[in-house]
C-alpha positions as a Markdown table, in Angstrom:
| # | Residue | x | y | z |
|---|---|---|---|---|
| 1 | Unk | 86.5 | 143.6 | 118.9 |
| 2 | Unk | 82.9 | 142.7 | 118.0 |
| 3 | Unk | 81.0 | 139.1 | 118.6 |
| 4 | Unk | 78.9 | 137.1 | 116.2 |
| 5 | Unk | 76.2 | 135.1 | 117.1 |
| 6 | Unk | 76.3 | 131.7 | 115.5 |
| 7 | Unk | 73.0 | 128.9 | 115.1 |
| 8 | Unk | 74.2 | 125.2 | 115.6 |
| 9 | Unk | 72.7 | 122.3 | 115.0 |
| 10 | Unk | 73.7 | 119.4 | 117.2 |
| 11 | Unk | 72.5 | 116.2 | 116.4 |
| 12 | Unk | 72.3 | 113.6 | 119.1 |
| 13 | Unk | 73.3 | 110.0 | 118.7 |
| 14 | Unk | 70.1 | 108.5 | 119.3 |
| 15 | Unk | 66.9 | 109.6 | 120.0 |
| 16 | Unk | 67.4 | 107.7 | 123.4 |
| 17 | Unk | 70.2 | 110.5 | 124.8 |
| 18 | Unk | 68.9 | 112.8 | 127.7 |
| 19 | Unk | 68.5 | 116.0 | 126.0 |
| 20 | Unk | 68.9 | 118.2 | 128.7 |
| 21 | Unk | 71.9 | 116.1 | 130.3 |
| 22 | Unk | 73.4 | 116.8 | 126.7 |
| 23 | Unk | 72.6 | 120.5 | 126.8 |
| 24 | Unk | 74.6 | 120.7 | 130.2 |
| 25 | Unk | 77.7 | 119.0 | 128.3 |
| 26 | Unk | 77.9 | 121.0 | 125.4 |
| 27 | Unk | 77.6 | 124.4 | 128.1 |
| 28 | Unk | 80.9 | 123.1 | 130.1 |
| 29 | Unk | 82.5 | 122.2 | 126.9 |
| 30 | Unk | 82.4 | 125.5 | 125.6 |
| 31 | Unk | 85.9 | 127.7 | 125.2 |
| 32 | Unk | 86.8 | 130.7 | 127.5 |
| 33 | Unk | 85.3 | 133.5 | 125.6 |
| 34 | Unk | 82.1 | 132.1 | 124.4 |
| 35 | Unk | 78.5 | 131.4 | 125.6 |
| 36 | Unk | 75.4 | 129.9 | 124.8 |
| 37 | Unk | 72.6 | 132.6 | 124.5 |
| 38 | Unk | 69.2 | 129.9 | 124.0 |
| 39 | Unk | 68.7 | 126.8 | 122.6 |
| 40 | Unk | 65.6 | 125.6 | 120.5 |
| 41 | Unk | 64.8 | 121.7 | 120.2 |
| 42 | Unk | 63.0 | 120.5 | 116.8 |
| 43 | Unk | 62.2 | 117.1 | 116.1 |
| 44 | Unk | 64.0 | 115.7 | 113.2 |
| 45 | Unk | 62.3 | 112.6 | 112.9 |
| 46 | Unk | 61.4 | 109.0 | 114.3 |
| 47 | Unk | 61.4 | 110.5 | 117.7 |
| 48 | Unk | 65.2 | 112.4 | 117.1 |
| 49 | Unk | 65.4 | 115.9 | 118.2 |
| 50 | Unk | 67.9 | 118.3 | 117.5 |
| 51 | Unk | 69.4 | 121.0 | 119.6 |
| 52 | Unk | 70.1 | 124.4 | 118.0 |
| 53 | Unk | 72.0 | 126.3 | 120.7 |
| 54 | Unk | 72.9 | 130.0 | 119.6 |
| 55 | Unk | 76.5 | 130.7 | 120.4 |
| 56 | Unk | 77.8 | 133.9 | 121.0 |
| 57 | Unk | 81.8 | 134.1 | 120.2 |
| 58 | Unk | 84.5 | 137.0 | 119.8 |
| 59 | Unk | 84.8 | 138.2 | 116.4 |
| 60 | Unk | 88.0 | 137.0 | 115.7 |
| 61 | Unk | 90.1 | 134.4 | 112.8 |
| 62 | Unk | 88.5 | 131.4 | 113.3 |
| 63 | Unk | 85.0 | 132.3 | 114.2 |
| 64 | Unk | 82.8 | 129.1 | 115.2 |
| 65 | Unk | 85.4 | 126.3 | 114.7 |
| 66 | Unk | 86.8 | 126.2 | 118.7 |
| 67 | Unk | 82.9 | 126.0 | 119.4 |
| 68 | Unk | 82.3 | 123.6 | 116.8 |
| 69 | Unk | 85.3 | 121.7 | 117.7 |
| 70 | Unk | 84.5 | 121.9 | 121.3 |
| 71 | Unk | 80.7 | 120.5 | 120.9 |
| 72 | Unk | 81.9 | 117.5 | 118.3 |
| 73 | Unk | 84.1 | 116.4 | 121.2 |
| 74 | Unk | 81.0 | 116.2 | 123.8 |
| 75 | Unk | 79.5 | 112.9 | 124.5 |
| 76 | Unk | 76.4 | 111.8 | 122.6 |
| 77 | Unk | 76.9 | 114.0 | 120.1 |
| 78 | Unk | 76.5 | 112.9 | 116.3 |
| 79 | Unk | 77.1 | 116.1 | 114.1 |
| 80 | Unk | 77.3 | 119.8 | 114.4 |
| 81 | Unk | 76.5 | 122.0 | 111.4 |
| 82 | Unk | 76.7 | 125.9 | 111.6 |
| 83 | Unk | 72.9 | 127.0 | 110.6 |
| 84 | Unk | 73.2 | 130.7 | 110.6 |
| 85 | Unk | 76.2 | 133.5 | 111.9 |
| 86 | Unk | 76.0 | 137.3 | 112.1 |
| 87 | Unk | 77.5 | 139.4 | 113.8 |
| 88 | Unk | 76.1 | 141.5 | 116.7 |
């Protein structure tokens, strides 16, 4: 079975939220079988930065949605939206 690389971006709750306290969460939140291979910051706005952690996952039914449910259930986060996926 292949894997596929997937972009996220996770959106804090406030531009107050530790970033790199938050990047720690979302890595031990992760399910077995996937990783986080880099993450990028970019400031949205009004001081707000967003993390865009590239995941890599098996290549199987269900792709990024364990990850994406995974993340949505860490902590300080606002939103997750899937930026870009291919496979590698």
């Amino acid at each position: 079975m292949g894997k596929v690389a997937a972009k996220l971006k996770v959106m804090p709750q406030s531009p107050d939220i530790d970033l790199d306290a938050l990047q720690e969460r979302l890595e031990s939140s992760l399910p077995e079988g996937a990783k986080i291979n880099g993450v990028e910051r970019e400031e949205v706005a009004f001081g707000l930065v967003a993390l865009y952690p590239t995941v890599i996952v098996p290549d199987d039914a269900g792709g990024t949605e364990t990850v994406e449910e995974s993340f949505s259930g860490v902590e300080g986060v606002e939103s997750i939206a899937v930026e870009n996926v291919g496979r590698i």
